[in-house]
C-alpha positions as CSV (number, residue, x, y, z in Angstrom):
1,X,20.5,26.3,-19.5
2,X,17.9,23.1,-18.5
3,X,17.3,24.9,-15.1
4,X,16.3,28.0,-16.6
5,X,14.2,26.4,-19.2
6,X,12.7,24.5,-16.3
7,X,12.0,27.1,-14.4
8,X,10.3,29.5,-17.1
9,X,8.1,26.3,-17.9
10,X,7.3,25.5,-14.7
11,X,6.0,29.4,-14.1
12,X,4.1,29.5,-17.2
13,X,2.1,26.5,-16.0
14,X,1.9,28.2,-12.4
15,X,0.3,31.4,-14.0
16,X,-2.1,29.4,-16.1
17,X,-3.7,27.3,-13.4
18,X,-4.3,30.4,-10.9
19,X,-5.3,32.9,-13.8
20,X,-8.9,32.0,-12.5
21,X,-8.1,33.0,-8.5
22,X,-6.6,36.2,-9.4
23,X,-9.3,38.4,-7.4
24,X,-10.3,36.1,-5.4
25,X,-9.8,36.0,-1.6
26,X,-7.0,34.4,-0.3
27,X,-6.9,31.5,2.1
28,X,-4.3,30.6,4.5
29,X,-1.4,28.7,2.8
30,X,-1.7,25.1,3.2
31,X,-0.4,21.9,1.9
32,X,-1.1,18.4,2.2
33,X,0.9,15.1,0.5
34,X,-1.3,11.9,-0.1
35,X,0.2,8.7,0.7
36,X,3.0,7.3,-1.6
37,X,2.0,5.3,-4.1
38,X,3.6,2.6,-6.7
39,X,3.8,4.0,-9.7
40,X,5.7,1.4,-11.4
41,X,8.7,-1.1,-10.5
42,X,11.0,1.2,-8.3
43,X,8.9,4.7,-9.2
44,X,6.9,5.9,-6.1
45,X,4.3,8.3,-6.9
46,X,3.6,11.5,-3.9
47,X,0.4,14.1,-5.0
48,X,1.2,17.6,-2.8
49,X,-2.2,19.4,-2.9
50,X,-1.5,23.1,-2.5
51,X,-4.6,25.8,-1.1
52,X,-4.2,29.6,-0.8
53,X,-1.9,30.0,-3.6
54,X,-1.1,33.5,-4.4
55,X,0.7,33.6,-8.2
56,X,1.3,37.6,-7.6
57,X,3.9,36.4,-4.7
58,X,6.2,33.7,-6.9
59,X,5.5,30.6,-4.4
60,X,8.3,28.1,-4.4
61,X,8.1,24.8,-3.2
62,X,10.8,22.8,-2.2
63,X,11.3,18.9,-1.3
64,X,13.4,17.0,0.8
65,X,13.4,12.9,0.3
66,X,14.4,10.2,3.1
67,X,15.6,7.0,1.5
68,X,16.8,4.3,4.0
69,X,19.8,5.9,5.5
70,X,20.2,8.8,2.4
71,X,18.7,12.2,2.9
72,X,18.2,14.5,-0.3
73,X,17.5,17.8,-0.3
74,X,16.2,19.5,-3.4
75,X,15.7,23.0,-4.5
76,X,13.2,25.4,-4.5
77,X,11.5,25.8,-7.8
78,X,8.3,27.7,-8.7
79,X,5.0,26.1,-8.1
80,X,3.1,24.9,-10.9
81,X,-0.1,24.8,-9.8
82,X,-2.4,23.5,-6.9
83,X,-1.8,19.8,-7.2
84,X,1.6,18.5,-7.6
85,X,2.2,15.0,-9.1
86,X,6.1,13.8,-7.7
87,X,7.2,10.5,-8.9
88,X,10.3,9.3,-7.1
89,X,12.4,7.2,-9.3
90,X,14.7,5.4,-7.6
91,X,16.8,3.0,-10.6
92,X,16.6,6.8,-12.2
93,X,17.9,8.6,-9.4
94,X,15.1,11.5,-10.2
95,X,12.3,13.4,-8.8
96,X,9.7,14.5,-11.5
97,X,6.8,16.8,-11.3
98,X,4.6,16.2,-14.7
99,X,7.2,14.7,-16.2
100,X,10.1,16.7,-15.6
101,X,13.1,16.5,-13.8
102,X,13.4,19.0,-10.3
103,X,15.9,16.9,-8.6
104,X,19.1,14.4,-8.9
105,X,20.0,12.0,-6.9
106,X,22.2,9.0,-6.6
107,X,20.2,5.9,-7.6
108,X,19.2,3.6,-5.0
109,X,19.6,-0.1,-6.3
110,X,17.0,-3.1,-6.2
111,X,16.0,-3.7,-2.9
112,X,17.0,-6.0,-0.4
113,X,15.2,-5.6,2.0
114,X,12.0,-3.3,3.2
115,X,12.9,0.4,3.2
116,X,11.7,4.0,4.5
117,X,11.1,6.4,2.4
118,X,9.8,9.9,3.6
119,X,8.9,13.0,1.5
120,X,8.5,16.3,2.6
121,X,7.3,19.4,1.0
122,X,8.1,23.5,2.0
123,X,5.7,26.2,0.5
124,X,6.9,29.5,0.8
125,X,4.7,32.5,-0.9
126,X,5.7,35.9,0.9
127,X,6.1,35.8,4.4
128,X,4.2,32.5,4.5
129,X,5.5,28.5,4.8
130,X,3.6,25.8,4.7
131,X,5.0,22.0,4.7
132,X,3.4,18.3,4.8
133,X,5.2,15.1,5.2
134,X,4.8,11.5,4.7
135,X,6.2,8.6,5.3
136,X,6.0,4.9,4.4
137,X,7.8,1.5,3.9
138,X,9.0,0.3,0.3
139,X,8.5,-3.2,0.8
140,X,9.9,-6.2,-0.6
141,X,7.6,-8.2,-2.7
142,X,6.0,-11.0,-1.1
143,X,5.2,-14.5,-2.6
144,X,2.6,-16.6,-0.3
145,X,2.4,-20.4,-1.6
146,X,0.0,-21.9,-0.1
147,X,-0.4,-26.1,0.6
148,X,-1.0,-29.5,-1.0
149,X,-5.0,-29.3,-2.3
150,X,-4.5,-25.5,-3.0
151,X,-5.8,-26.5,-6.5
152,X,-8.9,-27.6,-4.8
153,X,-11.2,-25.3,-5.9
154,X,-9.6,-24.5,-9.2
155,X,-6.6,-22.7,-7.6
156,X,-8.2,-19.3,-6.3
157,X,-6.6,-17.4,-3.8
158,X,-7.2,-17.6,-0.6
159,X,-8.7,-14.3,0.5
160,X,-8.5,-14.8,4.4
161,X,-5.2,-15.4,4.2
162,X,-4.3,-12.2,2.4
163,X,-6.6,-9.8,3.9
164,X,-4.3,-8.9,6.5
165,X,-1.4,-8.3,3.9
166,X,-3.5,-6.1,2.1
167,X,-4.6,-4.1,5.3
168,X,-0.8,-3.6,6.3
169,X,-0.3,-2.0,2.7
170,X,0.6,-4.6,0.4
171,X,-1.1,-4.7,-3.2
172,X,-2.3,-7.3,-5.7
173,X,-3.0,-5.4,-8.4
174,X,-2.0,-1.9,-9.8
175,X,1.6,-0.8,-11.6
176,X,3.7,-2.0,-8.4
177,X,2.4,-5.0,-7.0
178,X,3.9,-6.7,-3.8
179,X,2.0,-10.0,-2.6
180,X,1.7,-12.6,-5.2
181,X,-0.1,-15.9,-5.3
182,X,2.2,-18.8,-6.3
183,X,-0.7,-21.6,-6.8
184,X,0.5,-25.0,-8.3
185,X,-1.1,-28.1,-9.6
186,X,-0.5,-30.4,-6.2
187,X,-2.1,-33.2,-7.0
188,X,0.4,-34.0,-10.2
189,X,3.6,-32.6,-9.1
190,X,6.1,-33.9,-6.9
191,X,7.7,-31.3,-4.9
192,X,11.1,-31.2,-6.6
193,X,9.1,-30.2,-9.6
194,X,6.4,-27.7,-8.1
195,X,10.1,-26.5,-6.6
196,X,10.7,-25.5,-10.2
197,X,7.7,-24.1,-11.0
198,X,8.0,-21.5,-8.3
199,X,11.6,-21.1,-8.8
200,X,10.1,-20.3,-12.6
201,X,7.6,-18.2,-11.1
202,X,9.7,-15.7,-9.5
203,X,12.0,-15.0,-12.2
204,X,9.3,-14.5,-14.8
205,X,6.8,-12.9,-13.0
206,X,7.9,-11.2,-9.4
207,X,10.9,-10.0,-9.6
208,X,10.4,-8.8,-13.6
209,X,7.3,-6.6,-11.8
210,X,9.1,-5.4,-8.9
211,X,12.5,-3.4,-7.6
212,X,14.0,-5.9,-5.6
213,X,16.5,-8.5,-5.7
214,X,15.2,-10.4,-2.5
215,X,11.9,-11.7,-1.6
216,X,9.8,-12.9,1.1
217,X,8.3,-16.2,1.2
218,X,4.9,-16.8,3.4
219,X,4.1,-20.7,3.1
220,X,1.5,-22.9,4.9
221,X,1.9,-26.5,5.3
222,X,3.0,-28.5,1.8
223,X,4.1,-25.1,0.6
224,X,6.7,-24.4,3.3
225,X,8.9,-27.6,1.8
226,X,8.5,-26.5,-1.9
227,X,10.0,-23.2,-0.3
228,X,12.6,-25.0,1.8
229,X,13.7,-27.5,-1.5
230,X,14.8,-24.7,-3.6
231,X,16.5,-22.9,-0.8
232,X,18.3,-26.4,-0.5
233,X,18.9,-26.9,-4.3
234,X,18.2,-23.6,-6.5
235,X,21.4,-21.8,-7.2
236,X,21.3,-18.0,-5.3
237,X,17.7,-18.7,-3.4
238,X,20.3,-19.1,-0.4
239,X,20.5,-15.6,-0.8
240,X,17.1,-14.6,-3.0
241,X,14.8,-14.8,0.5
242,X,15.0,-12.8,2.6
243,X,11.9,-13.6,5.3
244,X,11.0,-17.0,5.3
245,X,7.2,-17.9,6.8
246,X,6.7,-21.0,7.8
247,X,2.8,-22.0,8.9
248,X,2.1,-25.4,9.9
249,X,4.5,-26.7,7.9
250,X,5.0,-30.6,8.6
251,X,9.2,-29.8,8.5
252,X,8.5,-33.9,9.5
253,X,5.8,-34.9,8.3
254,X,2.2,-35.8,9.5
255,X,1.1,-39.2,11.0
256,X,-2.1,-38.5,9.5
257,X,-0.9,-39.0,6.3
258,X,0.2,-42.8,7.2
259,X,-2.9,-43.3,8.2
260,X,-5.3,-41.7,5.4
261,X,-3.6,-44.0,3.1
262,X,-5.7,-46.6,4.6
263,X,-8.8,-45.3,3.7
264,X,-10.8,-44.4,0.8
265,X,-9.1,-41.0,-0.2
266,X,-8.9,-42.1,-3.9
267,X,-6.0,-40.7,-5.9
268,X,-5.6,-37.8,-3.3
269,X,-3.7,-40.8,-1.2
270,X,-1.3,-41.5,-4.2
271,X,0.2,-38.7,-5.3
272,X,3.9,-38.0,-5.6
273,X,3.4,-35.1,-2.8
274,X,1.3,-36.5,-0.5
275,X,4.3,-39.0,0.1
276,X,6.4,-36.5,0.8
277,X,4.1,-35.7,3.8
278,X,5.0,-39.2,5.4
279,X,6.6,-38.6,8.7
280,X,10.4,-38.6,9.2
281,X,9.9,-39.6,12.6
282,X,9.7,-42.7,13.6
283,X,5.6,-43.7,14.3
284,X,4.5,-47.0,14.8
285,X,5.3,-49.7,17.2
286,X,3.6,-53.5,17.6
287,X,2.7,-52.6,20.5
288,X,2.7,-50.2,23.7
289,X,6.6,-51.8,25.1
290,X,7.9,-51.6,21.3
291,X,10.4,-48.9,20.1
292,X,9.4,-46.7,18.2
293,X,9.9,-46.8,14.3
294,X,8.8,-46.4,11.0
295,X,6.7,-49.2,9.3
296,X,7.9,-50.9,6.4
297,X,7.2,-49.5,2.4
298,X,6.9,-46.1,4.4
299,X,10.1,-44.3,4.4
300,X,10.2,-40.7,3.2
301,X,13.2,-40.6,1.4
302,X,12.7,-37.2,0.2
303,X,11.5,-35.3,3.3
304,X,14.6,-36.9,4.8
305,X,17.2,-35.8,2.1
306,X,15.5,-32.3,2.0
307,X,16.1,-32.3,6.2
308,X,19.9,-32.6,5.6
309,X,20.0,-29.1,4.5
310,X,19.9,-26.2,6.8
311,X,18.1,-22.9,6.4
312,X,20.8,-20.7,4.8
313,X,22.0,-18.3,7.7
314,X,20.6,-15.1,5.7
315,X,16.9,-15.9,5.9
316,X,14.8,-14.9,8.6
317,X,12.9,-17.7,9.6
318,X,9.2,-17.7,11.5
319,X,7.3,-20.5,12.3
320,X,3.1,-20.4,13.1
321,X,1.8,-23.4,14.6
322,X,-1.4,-24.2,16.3
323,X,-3.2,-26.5,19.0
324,X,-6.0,-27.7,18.1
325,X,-8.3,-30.2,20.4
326,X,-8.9,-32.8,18.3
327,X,-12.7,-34.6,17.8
328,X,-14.1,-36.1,20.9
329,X,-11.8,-37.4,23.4
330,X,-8.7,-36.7,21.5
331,X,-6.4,-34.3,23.1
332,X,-4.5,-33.3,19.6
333,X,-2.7,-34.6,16.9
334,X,-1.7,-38.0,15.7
335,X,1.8,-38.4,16.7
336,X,2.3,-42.1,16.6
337,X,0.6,-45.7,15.9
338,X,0.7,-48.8,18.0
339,X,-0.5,-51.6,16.5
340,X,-1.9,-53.0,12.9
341,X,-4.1,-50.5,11.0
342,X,-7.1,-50.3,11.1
343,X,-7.4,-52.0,14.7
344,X,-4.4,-50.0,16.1
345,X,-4.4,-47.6,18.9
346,X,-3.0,-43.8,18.5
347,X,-1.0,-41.3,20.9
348,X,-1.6,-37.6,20.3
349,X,0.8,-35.0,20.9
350,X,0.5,-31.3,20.8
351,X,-0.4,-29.7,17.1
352,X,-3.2,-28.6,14.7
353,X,-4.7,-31.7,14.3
354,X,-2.6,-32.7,11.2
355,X,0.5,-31.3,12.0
356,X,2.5,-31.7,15.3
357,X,4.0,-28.4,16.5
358,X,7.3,-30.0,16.9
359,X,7.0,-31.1,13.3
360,X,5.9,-27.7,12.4
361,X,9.3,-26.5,15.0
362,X,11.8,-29.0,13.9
363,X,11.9,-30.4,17.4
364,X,12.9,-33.8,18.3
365,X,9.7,-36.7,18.4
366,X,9.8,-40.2,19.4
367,X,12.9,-40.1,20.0
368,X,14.2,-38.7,16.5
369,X,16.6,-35.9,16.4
370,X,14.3,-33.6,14.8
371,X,15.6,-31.1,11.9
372,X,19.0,-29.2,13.6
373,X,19.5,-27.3,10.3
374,X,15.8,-25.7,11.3
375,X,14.9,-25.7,14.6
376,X,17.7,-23.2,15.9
377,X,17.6,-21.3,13.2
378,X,14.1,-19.8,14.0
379,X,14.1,-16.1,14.5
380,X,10.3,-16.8,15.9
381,X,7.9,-19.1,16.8
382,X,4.4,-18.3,17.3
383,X,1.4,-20.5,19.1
384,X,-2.1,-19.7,17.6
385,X,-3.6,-21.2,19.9
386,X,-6.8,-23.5,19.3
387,X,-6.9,-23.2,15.6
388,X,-7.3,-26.2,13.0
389,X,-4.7,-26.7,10.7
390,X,-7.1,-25.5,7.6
391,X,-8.1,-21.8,9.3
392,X,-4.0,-21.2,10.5
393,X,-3.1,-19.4,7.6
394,X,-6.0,-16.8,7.8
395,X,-6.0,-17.0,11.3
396,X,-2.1,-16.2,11.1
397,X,-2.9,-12.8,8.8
398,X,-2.1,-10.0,11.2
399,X,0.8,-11.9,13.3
400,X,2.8,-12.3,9.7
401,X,2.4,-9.0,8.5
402,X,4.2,-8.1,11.6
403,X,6.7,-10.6,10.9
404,X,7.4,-9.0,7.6
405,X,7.0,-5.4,8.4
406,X,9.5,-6.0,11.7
407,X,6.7,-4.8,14.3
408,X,6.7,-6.6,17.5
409,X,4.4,-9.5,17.7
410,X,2.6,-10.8,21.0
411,X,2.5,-14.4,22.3
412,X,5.5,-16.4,21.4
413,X,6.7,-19.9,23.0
414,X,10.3,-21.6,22.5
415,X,9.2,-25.0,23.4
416,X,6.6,-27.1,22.9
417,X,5.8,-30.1,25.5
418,X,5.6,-33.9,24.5
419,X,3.1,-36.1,25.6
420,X,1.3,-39.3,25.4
421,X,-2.5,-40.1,25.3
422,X,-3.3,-43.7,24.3
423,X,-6.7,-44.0,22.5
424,X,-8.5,-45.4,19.3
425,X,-8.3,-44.1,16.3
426,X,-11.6,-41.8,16.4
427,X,-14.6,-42.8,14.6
428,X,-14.2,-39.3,12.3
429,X,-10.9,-41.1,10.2
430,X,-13.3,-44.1,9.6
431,X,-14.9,-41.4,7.5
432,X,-13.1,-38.5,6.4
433,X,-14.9,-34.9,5.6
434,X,-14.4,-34.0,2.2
435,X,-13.4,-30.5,1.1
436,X,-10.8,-28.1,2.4
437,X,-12.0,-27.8,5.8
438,X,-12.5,-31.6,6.8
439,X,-9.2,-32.0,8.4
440,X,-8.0,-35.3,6.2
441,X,-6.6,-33.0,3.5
442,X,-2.7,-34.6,3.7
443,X,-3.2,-38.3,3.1
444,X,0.0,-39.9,1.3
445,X,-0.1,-43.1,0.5
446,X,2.3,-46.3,1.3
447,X,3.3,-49.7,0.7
448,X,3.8,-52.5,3.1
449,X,2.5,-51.0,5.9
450,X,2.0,-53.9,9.2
């Protein structure tokens, strides 16, 4: 009884909306589907535009729907007109045109992980058929948190650094967003609490708005270990992320950030995270025949707890690291101290000029044993080349939306070399650029230091 009431409904629409081409001449059949659309969490919205409809010949249109790895193939049913709204509802297990049911189907559940979808569309009116397909990805939503100063500037996002996202289809706005901004007051939490604030985050705002029951994660620098600590400590984010992003994140922390506290940072140098950005390594010496070790009132007790933990086996883990000539005659980043601050001298290794790629890779330095929980878990590692530590995560745009759509991404490297230039400390730390782009952005401060 529904289908025939469907059906009767559906042909007195038809025979309303072509009353007006009834005498006209008739065009070749044709039909044409716009690109899916979100249309709310789990509903994806398909538009078939029909020309040449002939209402005197009963045209039928019928639709077929991909889902992952389940095909559907629905019924014919009369057309209703020359534009077709479908909504795909996938918790429903439905297909609607203008609000009514045409087809069943088993529901899909949240997503875990991105998915295809592809509609198709047959129009049949006497002896002709016409068809249109589309296809696209469902994909998983997407939370980017960026690094320590993100509040800066009065926490706006970072357009650069979603730009790319955007351009590879993922939305900010509308019924069925997928890329969200997670930004955070750095300079007065300590990571285990901005931890909670974006465990917070994601249950009352992302996955509420979405169809999923996994996310992605894409972090740069401070951010990436506020991703890592919950994956460590917040019950089920083991399994909650799915692709982990990791750029320039100082997995060990950055040398710079020893020796910023020396200078006159302000209260940027003394806040809870910027000591968790100490490094883990050990990076000063009295002098050049020394071991290597880490100076008194400057152990990172957090950063080290946080480096007992390995990346749960489910996530995907990329890394994006860059290597960055530093000022003048330096030949990179800060990777160790020899000497008393201020009148110390400085070896550099390879890195963005604040954070060493093997920090960044979870590679051994100075003789540490790096981060085994991370560094072999990597499902890719990614040299941007000559890029500053403050323009990697727009410069990284287009190489992470490959990451998270599973395309095939260029230039990778599995190592990264160590080695030694003695210096001074360049005249630029004596005084520090202000702003986000002045390359001094990590300080942390310490006690004690020789």
């Amino acid at each position: 009884m529904r289908n025939v009431i469907v059906s009767l409904a559906l042909s007195a629409a038809l025979a309303v909306s072509l009353t007006a081409t009834r005498g006209q001449a008739a065009a070749p059949l044709s039909v044409r589907l716009s690109s899916p659309q979100g249309a709310g969490p789990g509903r994806v919205r398909v538009d078939a535009t029909i020309a040449g409809l002939d209402p005197d010949l009963h045209p039928t249109i019928q639709q077929s729907l991909v889902l992952g790895l389940r095909t559907r193939q629905g019924k014919p049913f009369p057309v209703i007109g020359p534009r077709m709204p479908y909504v795909v509802d996938l918790p429903a297990g439905a297909v609607r045109v203008g609000g009514v049911v045409v087809d069943e189907f088993a529901p899909l559940p949240p997503l875990e992980d991105n998915t295809a979808i592809s509609f198709a569309v047959t129009v049949r009116q006497g002896g002709e058929v016409a068809t249109a397909t589309v296809t696209d990805l469902l994909l998983l939503p997407t939370v980017i948190v960026p690094g320590y100063l993100n509040d800066f500037w009065g926490g706006k996002v970072d357009v650069g650094a979603v730009t790319a996202l955007e351009a590879r289809g993922f939305r900010t706005t509308g019924p069925s967003p997928t890329l969200f901004w997670f930004g955070y007051p750095s300079r007065t939490l300590s990571l285990d609490t901005a931890a909670r604030e974006l465990a917070a985050y994601v249950r009352t705002t992302v996955l509420p708005a979405t169809y999923a029951t996994r996310i992605n994660l894409v972090t740069f620098s401070l951010g990436g270990l506020v991703a890592r600590w919950n994956m460590a400590s917040q019950p089920g984010w083991d399994r909650l992320v799915n692709r982990f992003v990791m750029i320039a994140v100082p997995n060990e922390g950055s040398v710079l950030s020893y020796v910023d506290g020396w200078y006159p940072l302000g209260g940027l140098a003394r806040t809870p995270a910027a000591r968790t950005l100490l490094p883990t390594f050990p990076f000063w010496r009295s002098n050049p025949s020394a071991e290597w070790t880490t100076p008194p009132g400057s152990a990172n007790t957090v950063l080290n707890e946080l480096n007992t933990h390995p990346l749960p086996a489910s996530v995907r883990a990329y890394v994006f690291y860059g290597d960055f000539p530093q000022r003048g005659a330096a030949p990179g980043t800060l990777v160790g101290v020899t000497g008393a601050l201020p009148q110390a001298d400085v070896s550099y290794g390879p890195g963005d000029g604040i954070v060493l790629a093997a920090s960044a890779l979870g590679l051994p330095i100075n003789g540490s044993p790096g981060v085994p929980g991370l560094a072999e878990r990597l499902a890719l590692k990614v040299d941007l080349g000559p890029t500053h530590h403050q323009s990697l995560f727009a410069a990284s745009g287009p190489r992470v939306a490959d990451a998270l759509l599973d395309r095939r991404i260029g230039d990778t490297t599995d190592t990264v070399g160590a080695h030694e230039v003695q210096s001074r400390i360049p005249t630029a730390i004596d005084s520090p650029q202000d702003g986000p782009d002045g390359g001094f952005l990590e300080p942390a401060f310490q006690e004690g230091n020789p």
